[in-house]
C-alpha positions in Angstrom: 1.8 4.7 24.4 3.0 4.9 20.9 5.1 3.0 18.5 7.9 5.0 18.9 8.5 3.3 22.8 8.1 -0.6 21.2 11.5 -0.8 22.9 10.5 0.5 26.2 7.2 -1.0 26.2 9.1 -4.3 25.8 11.5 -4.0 28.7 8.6 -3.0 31.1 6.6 -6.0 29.8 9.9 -8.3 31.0 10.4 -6.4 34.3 6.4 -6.7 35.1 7.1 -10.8 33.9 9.5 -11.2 36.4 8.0 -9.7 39.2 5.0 -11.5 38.6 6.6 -15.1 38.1 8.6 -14.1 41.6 5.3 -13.5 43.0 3.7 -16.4 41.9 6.4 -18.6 42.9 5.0 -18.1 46.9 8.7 -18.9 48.3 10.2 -16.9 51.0 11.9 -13.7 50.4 14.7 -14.7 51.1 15.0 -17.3 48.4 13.8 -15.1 45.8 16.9 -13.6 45.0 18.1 -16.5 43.1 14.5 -17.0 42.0 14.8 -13.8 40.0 17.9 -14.6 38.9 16.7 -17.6 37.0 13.5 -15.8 36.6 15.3 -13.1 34.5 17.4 -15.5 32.3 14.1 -17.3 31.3 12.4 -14.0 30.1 15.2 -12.6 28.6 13.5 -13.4 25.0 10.9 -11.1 25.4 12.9 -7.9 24.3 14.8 -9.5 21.3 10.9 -10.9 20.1 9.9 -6.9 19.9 12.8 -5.6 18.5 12.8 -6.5 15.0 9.1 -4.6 14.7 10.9 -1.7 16.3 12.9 -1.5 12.9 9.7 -1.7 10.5 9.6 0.8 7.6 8.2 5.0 8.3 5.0 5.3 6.4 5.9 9.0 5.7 8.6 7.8 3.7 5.7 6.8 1.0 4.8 10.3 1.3 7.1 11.8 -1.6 6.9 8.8 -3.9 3.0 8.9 -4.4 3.5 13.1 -4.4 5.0 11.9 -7.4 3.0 10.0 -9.0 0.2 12.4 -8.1 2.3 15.3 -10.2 2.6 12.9 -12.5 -1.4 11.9 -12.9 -1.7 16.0 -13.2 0.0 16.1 -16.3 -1.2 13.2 -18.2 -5.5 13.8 -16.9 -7.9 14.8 -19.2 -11.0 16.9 -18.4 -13.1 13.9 -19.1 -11.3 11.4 -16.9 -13.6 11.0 -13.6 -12.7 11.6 -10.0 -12.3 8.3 -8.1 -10.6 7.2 -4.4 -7.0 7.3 -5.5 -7.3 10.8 -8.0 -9.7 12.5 -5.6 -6.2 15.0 -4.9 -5.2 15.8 -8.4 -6.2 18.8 -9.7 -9.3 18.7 -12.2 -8.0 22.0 -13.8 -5.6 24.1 -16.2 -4.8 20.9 -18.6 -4.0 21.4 -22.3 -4.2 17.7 -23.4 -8.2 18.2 -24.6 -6.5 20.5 -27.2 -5.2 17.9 -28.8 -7.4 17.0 -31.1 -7.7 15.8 -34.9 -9.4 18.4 -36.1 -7.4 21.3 -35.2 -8.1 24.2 -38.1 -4.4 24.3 -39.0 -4.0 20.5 -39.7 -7.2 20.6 -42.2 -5.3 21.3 -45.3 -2.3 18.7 -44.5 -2.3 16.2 -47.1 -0.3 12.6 -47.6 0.4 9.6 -46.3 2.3 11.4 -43.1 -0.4 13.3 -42.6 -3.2 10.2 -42.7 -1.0 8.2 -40.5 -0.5 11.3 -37.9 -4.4 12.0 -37.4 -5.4 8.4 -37.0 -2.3 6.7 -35.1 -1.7 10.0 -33.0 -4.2 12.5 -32.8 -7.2 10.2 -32.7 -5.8 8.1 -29.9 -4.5 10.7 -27.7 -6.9 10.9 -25.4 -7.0 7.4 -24.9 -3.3 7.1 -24.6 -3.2 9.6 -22.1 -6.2 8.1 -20.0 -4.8 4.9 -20.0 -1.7 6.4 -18.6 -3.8 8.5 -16.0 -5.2 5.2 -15.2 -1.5 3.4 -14.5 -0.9 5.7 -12.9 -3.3 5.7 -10.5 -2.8 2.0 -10.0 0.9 2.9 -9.0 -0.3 5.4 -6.4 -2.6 2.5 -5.0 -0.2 0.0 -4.8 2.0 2.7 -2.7 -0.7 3.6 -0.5 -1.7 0.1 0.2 2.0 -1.0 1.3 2.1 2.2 3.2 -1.3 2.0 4.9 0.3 -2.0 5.7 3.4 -0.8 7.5 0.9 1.9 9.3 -1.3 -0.5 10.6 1.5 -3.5 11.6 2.9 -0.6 13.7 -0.5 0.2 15.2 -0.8 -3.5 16.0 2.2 -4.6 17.5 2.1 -1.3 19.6 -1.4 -2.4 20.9 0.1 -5.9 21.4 2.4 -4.0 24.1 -0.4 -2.2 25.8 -2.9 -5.0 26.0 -0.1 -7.1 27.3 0.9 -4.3 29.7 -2.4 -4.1 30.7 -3.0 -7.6 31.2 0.0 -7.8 34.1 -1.6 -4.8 35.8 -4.8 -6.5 36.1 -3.4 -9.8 36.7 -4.5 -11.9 40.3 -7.2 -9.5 40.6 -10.3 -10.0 41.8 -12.5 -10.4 38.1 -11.2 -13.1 35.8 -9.0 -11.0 33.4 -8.7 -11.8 29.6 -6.4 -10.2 27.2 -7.8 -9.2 23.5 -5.3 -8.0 20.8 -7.1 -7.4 18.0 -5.1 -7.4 14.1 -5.8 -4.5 11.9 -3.2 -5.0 9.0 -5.5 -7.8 7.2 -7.7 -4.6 6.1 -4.9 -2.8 5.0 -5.5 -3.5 1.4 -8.6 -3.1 -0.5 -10.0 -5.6 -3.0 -8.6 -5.2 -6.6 -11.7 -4.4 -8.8 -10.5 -4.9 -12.3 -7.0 -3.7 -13.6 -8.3 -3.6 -17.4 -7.0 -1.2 -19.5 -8.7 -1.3 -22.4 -9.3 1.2 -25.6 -13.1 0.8 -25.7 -13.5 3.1 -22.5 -10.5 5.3 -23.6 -8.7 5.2 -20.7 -10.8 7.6 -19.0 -13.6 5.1 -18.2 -11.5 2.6 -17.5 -12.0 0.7 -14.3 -9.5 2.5 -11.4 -8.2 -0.6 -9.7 -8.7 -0.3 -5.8 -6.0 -1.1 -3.8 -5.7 2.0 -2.3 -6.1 2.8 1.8 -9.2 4.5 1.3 -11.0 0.9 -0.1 -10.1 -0.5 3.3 -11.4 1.9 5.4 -14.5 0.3 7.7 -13.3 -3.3 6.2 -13.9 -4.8 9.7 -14.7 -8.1 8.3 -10.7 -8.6 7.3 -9.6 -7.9 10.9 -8.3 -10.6 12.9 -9.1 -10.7 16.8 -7.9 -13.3 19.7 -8.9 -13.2 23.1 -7.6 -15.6 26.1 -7.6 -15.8 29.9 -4.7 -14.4 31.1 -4.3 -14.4 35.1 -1.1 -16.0 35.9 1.8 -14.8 34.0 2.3 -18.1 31.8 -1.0 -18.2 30.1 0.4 -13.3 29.8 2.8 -14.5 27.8 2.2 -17.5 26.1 -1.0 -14.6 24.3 1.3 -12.2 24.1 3.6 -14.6 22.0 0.9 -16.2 20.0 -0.2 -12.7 19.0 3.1 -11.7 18.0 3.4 -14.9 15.8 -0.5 -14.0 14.3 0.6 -10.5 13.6 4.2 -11.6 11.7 1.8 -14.3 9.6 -1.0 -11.7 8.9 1.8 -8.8 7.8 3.9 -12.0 5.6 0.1 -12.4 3.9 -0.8 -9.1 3.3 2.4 -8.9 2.1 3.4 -12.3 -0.1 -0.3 -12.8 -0.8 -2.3 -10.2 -1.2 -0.3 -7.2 -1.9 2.5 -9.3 -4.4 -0.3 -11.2 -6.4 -1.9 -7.8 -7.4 1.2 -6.0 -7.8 1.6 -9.2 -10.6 -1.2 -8.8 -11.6 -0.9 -4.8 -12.4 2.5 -5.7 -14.1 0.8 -8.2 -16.5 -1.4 -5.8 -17.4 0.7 -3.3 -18.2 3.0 -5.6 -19.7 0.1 -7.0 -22.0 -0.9 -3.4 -22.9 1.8 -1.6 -24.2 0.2 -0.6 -27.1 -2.4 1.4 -25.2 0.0 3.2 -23.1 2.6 4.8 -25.4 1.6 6.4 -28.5 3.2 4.4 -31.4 6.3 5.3 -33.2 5.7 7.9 -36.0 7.2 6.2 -39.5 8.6 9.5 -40.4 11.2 9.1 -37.3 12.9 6.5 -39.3 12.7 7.9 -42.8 15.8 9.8 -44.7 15.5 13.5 -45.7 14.5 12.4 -49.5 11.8 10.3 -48.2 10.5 13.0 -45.8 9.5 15.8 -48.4 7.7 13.2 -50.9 4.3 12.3 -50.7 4.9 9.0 -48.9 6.5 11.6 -45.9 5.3 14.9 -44.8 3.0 15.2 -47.4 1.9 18.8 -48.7 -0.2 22.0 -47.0 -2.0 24.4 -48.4 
């Protein structure tokens, strides 16, 4: 089974419903003809409770979007910021940004005020600017790969909600008691936020890569929700079936509202809080006229 027959899986969960309830009712065949009649009426919520999970958002569609983001962390890196979970696929190599440096041999005899300003509000900083951005941005990709990973796993678990339930009708009036076990993955879908701090004392490059990512939820068994019920008559099928579906459309509005939201605020704040060590302040010569620009209080002399 896969995700991609939620639909089917639904209608064969109602036809199995009906025969069983028929079944169970123990009246005469004749008489069960109008039985399944009223039978079928009763069930008929079953497909209209599956549908709206057939409509939940393609994880590939995250795909291009943190591609992005991951061209984007290529051009901003530094050879000194470190590999972690979420920059593990950028490419380490062929940057020009550790050029940039203060003492660069034709910037030595550049004298003024301009020049002062450029080496210690630009050229000093740089790196730092540019790690703290390396380090957004990475916090970006997380955030995408978290909410993609969630949408990944809901559709893994309301699939498996199907099969169990599926299963559960197969097996049902058999001769072992049968139980039916749906088990919630989407709680683990994202990782624990380990400090979104951007901060000029570890320039950026240090600084500590927030993980929300997929990959910090991988093996997170503890954050998985399980039920397990009796299920031998087709009542006590459904009525799991139905509470499970409820648990899962809690457990996705938590990940969601809850966990996901409050970091994605808290991220924002951050940034927000931080502009200053994110973009490289203004250069005063930008706003001064063309008089001002060749005195000693603007570009300054060379040479």
């Amino acid at each position: 089974m896969s995700f991609e027959q939620l639909v089917e899986h639904a209608h064969k969960i109602k036809e199995k419903a009906i025969d069983l309830a028929v079944k169970e009712t123990d009246r005469p065949v004749a008489s069960q003809s109008a039985d399944r009649e009223a039978i079928t009426r009763y069930f008929a919520f079953i497909e209209p409770l599956f549908e709206p999970f057939s409509r939940l958002p393609d994880p590939d569609k995250y795909n291009p979007l943190i591609a992005d983001l991951t061209a984007a962390m290529q051009k901003v890196m530094t050879q000194s910021t470190p590999i972690t979970k979420l920059s593990e696929d950028v490419r380490f190599v062929g940057t020009n940004l550790d050029k940039i440096t203060t003492d660069g041999a034709y910037l030595h005899d550049w004298t003024g005020e301009a020049a002062t300003a450029f080496k210690a509000n630009f050229l000093d900083t740089f790196k730092t600017i540019s790690g703290n951005q390396f380090t957004a941005l990475s916090m970006m990709k997380g955030v995408l790969q978290a909410h993609q990973e969630m949408w990944r796993k809901a559709r893994t678990d309301i699939d498996n909600i199907a099969h169990h339930t599926l299963d559960a009708f197969d097996h049902a009036h058999g001769c072992s008691k049968a139980d039916v076990s749906f088990e919630f993955s989407v709680l683990s879908a994202v990782g624990t936020a380990l400090g979104a701090i951007i901060t000029v004392g570890t320039g950026g490059a240090t600084a500590p890569i927030v993980a929300i990512g997929a990959a910090a939820a991988i093996g997170n068994a503890g954050l998985a929700g399980k039920a397990t019920s009796d299920a031998n008559t087709c009542d006590s099928i459904i009525n799991s079936m139905k509470q499970a579906i409820a648990d899962l459309t809690k457990y996705i509005q938590e990940v969601e509202t809850q966990q996901m939201a409050n970091r994605v605020r808290a991220l924002i704040e951050v940034m927000h809080g931080n502009k200053g060590l994110l973009v490289a302040a203004r250069p005063r010569l930008a706003g001064m006229s063309d008089r001002e620009l060749i005195g000693d209080d603007g570009i300054g002399h060379t040479g």
